[in-house]
N, C-alpha and C positions, 0 to 999 in steps of 0.2 A: 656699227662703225660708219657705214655709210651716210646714216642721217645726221652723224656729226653730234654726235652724243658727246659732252666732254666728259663725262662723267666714267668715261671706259679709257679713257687717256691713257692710264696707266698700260692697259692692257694691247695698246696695240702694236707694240714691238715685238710681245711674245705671240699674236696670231698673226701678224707678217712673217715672222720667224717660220711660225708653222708647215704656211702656205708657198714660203720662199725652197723649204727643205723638199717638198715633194713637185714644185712645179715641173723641173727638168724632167717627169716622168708622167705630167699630163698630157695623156694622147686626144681625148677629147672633150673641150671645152661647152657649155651649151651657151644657147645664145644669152639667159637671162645670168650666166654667171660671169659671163663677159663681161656685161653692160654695166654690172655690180663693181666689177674688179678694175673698169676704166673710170667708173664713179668715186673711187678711193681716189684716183691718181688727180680728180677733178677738186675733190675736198683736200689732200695734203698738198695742193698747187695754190690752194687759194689764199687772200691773204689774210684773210683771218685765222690761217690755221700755218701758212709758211714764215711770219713775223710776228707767231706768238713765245717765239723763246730762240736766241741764238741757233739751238742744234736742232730745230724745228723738221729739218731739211733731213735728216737722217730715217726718218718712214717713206721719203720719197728714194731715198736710195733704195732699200728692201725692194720697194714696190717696183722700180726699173729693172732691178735682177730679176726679180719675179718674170718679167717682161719678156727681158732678154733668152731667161729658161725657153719660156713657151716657143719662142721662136726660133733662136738657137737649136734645138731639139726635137721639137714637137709642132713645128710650122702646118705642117700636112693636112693634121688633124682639127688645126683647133682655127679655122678661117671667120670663125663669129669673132674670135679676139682680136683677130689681123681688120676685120671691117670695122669693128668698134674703134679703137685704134686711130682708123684711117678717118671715120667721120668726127673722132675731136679732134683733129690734126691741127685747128688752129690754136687749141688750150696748149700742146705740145710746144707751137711757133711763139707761144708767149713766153713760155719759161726757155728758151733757147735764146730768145733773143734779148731774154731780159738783162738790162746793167744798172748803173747804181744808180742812176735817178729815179730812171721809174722803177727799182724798188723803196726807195727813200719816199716817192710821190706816194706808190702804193699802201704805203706801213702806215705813212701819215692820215691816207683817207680814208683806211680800216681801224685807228686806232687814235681819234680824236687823242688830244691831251686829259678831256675829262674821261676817257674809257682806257679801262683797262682790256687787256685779250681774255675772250672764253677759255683759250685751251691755254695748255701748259706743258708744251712734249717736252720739257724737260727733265719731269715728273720724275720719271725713273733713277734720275740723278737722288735724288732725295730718295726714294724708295730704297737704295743700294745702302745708304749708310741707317738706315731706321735697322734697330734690335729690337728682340722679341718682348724688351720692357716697354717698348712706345703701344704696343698694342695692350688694351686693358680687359675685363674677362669676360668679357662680350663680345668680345673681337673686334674692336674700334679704333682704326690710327687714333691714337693723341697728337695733340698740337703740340708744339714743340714749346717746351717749359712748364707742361702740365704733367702734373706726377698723377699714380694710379689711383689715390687717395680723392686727390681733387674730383676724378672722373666718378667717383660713387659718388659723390653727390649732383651729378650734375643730370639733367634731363635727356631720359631714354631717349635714342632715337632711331625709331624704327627701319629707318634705309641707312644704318651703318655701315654693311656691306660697300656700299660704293662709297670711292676714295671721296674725298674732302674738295671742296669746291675750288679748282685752281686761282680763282679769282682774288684769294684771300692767301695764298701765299708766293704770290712776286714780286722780287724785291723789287724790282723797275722796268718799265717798259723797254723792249729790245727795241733796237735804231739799228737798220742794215749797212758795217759799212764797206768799205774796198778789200778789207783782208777774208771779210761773211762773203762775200761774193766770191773771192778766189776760193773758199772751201766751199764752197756750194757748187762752183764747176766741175771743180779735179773729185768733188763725190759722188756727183750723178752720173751713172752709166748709158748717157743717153743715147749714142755714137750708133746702138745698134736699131732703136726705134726711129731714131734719125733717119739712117740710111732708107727702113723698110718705108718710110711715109713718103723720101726721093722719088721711090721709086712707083709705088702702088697708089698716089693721090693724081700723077698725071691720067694714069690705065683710067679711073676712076671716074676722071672730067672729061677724057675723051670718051669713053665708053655716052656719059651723058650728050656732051654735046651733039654726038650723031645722031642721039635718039632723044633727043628737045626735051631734055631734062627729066624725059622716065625711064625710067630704070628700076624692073625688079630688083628685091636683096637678091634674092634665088641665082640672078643672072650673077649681079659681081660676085657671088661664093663663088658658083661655080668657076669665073675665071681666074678668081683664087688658085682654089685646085689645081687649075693648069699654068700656073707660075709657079717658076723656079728659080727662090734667092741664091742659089751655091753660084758663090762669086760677089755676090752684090753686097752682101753683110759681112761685118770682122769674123776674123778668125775665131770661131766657139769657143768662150770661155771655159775653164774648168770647175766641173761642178761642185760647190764648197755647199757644203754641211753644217750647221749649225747644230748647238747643245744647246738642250731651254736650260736655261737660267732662273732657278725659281724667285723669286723673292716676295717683299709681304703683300703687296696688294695682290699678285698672281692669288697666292696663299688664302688670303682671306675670300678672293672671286670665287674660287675651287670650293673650299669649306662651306658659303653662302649657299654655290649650286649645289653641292654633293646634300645638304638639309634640307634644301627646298626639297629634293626629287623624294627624300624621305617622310617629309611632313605631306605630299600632295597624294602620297600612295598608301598614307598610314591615315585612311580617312574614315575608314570602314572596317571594325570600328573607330572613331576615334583617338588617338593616345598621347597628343600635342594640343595645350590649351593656346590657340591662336592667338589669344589676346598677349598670351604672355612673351611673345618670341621678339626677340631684336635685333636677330643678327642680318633678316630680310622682312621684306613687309608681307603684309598677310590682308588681302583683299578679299571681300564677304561678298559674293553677288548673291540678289533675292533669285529665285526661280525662275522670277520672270524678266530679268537678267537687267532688272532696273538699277539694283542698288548694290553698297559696297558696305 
């Protein structure tokens, strides 16, 4: 997700879900899963990825509660996510302070006239109304107006498993306007990463400017540590719970992985003619790790 794969679109409401359900109970963060989890908030901020589809904006909500969990509940522990945090604080001051021109400026110089957008979060919409006869016996979304019939004769493809190339079904390029904005404020829960960047970006620059712009991490953890938000941040939210939702591309991701893990363990002896599989691809390295 982080590398901005579009091709897992589908799937990133149900691993923010995931991650969303258990954050209120992670006590300790490590620094490289920080860095990872502030890198989301970097990719669903940006604009090729927040003005590829009206409800675009809805993984960036998850990922603020996410936010909000850690720190709300688990501030103590997890001060590599409080510093990471703290050194994007200007990607944060963008989307805070952003209004409707320079989103309208933004959309127009991520998304010429002749380009369409990579991603498509709105994906899921369409997944929700797809039935078990859109997928054919191979386990392949169908296009929408291709029956099962048509799909036998059409050419195997061996990366089925992953959803269909957004590019090729939008109906129109999203334009951000006054009312996208008013739902994009009242749906981010920014109020409580807000207050925490008030207060821990001054600590942060005076801490430097005493010491002429060096500063171990080691040292701002540690005075992490010894700050205390109770008072400074909203009142803790209550921790809500989500139910996965399965639907067909979850479905088919799950099925793809559960056969890989079969076919990769079922090698010796062999009992899967690799050439023949289509529901994942199937790569041949030589020994000496040249070929496929």
């Amino acid at each position: 997700i982080v590398n901005g794969s579009y091709r897992l679109v589908p799937l990133y409401s149900c691993f923010l879900t995931i991650v969303c359900n258990f954050s209120p109970y992670w006590r300790s963060m490590s620094l490289v899963a920080s860095v990872k989890l502030v890198n989301l908030f970097e990719l669903f901020s940006s604009p090729k990825f927040l003005y590829s589809s009206e409800k675009a904006y809805r993984h960036l909500a998850l990922l603020f509660e996410i936010f909000n969990n850690i720190i709300q509940y688990q501030y103590n522990g997890n001060q590599h996510l409080v510093y990471a945090l703290v050194r994007r604080k200007d990607s944060f001051g963008r989307l805070v302070s952003l209004t409707l021109p320079k989103a309208m400026y933004q959309c127009n110089k991520a998304f010429p006239s002749s380009e369409e957008p990579e991603y498509d979060a709105d994906m899921e919409d369409q997944v929700a109304a797809m039935t078990v006869q859109d997928v054919d016996e191979a386990g392949k979304p169908l296009k929408r107006g291709k029956s099962r019939k048509d799909s036998d004769t059409a050419t195997a493809d061996v990366e089925a498993a992953s959803p269909p190339s957004p590019r090729k079904q939008l109906p129109g390029r999203f334009v951000p306007t006054g009312q996208w904005m008013e739902e994009l404020r009242s749906s981010l829960p920014i109020e409580t990463v807000n207050r925490l960047l008030q207060h821990l970006v001054p600590v942060v620059d005076d801490m430097c400017q005493r010491k002429n712009g060096v500063v171990d991490e080691i040292e701002i953890l540690e005075v992490f540590k010894d700050i205390t938000m109770v008072g400074l941040l909203p009142v803790p939210h209550a921790i809500v719970i989500r139910k996965y939702q399965p639907n067909q591309y979850t479905s088919i991701w799950f099925t793809a992985f559960m056969w890989g893990v079969i076919f990769l363990r079922s090698q010796k002896p062999p009992i899967f003619d690799g050439e023949c599989i289509e529901l994942f691809q199937v790569s041949n390295e030589d020994e000496g790790g040249g070929g496929k």
